[in-house]
C-alpha positions in Angstrom: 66.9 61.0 101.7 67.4 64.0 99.4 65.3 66.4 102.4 67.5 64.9 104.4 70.7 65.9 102.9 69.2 69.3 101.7 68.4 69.9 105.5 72.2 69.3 106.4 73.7 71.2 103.1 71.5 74.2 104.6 72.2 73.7 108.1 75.7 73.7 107.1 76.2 76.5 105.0 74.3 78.5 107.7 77.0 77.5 110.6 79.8 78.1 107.9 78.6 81.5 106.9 77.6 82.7 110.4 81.1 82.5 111.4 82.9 85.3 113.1 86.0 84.8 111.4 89.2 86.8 112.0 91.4 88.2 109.5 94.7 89.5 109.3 95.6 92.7 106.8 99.2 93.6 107.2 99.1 95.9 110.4 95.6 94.8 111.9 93.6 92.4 112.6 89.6 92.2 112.6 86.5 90.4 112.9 83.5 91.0 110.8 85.5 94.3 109.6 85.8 95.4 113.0 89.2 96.2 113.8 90.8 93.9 117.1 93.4 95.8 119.4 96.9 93.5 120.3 95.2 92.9 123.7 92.3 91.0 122.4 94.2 88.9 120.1 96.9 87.8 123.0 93.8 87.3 124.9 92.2 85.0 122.2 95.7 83.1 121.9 95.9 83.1 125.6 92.5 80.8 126.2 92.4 79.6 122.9 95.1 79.5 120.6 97.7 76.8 122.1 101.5 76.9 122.2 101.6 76.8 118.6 99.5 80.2 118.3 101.5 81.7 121.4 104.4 81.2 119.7 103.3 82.7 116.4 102.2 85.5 118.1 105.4 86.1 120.2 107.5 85.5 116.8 105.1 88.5 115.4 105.5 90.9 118.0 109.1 90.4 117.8 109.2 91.1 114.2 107.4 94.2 114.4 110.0 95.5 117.0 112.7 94.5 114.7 111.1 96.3 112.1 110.8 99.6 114.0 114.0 99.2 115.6 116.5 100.7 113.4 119.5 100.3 115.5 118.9 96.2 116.2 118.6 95.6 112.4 121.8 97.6 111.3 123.6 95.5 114.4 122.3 92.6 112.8 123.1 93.3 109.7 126.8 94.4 110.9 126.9 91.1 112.9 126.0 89.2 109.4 128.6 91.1 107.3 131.4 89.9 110.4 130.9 86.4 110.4 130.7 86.3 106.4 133.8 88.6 106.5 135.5 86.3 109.2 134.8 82.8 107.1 136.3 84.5 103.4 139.2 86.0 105.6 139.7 82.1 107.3 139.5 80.8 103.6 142.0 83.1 102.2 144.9 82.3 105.2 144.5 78.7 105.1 144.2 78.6 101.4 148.2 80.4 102.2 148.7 78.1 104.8 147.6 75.5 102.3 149.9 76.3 99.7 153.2 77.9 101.7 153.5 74.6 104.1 152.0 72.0 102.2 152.8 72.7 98.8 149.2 72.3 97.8 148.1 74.7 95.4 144.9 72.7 94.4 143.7 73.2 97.8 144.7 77.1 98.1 142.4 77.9 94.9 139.7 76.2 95.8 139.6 77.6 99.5 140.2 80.6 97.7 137.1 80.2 95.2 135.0 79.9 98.6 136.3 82.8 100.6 136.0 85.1 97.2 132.2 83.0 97.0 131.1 83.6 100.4 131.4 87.4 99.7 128.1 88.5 97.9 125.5 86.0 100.1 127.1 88.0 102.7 126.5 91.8 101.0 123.0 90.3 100.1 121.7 88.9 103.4 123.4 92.1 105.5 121.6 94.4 103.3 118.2 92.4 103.8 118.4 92.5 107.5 118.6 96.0 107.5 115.5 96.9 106.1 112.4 97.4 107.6 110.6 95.2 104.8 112.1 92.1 105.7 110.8 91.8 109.1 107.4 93.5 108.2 107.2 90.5 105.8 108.2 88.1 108.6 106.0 89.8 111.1 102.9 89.4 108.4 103.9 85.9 107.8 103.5 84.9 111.5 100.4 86.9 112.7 98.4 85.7 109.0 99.1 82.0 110.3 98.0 83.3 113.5 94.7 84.0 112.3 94.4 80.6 110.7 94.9 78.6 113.5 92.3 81.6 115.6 90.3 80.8 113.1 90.8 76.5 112.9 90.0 77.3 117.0 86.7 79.5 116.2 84.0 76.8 116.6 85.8 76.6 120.2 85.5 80.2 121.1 
């Protein structure tokens, strides 16, 4: 019994290390150290992958053309810094509305806490959309768990 389950430990570890496993570093990715172009790994995700993979890989692409898109991430960003300018601008006239027609002053300060609190997630999130980082970190979140579901696919390939 002990042969036995020596055999399989073996027999496993063999399969396990003998593995052409592929990796992602941010920017590339490769198999056995070889470096893959794009074209293989759509190809890979293509036959192999399944919707979950094609989508990760689509999400990917698209964030590294945000990322070297300078003009999309600033309208981005500009869109952001609109609709968080257009909410605090809503809270400020209704907290006046509040107050001049219904004599409720409780109501304008606290509308006017939120419009004067909505202010720096706006400045934050408008000035993270506009740099390059942020979607190279979103376009190496998506292609690294693209190359762990390749890689959950490998004894299939």
């Amino acid at each position: 019994m002990k042969l036995l389950t020596a055999i399989a430990a073996f027999l496993l570890s063999f399969y396990a290390f003998s593995q052409e496993l592929i990796e992602y570093n941010p920017g590339t990715f490769s198999r056995n150290g070889e470096e893959m172009s794009r074209e293989q790994i759509e190809k890979l995700t293509k036959y192999k992958g399944g919707w979950y993979a094609k989508w990760l890989l689509k999400q990917g692409t698209r964030a590294d053309w945000r990322a070297n898109n300078k003009p999309y991430r600033y309208s981005v960003a500009v869109l952001a810094a609109g609709m968080g300018g257009a909410i605090s601008a809503s809270c400020f006239l209704y907290g006046d509305l509040a107050k001049e027609a219904f004599d409720l002053r409780e109501v304008q300060m606290s509308l006017y806490g939120l419009g004067v609190a909505t202010i720096p997630p706006t400045v934050y999130a408008s000035y993270k959309l506009s740099k390059p980082s942020y979607w190279l970190n979103q376009r190496d979140k998506f292609f690294t768990r693209l190359a762990k579901k390749l890689n959950q696919a490998a004894p299939a390939l």
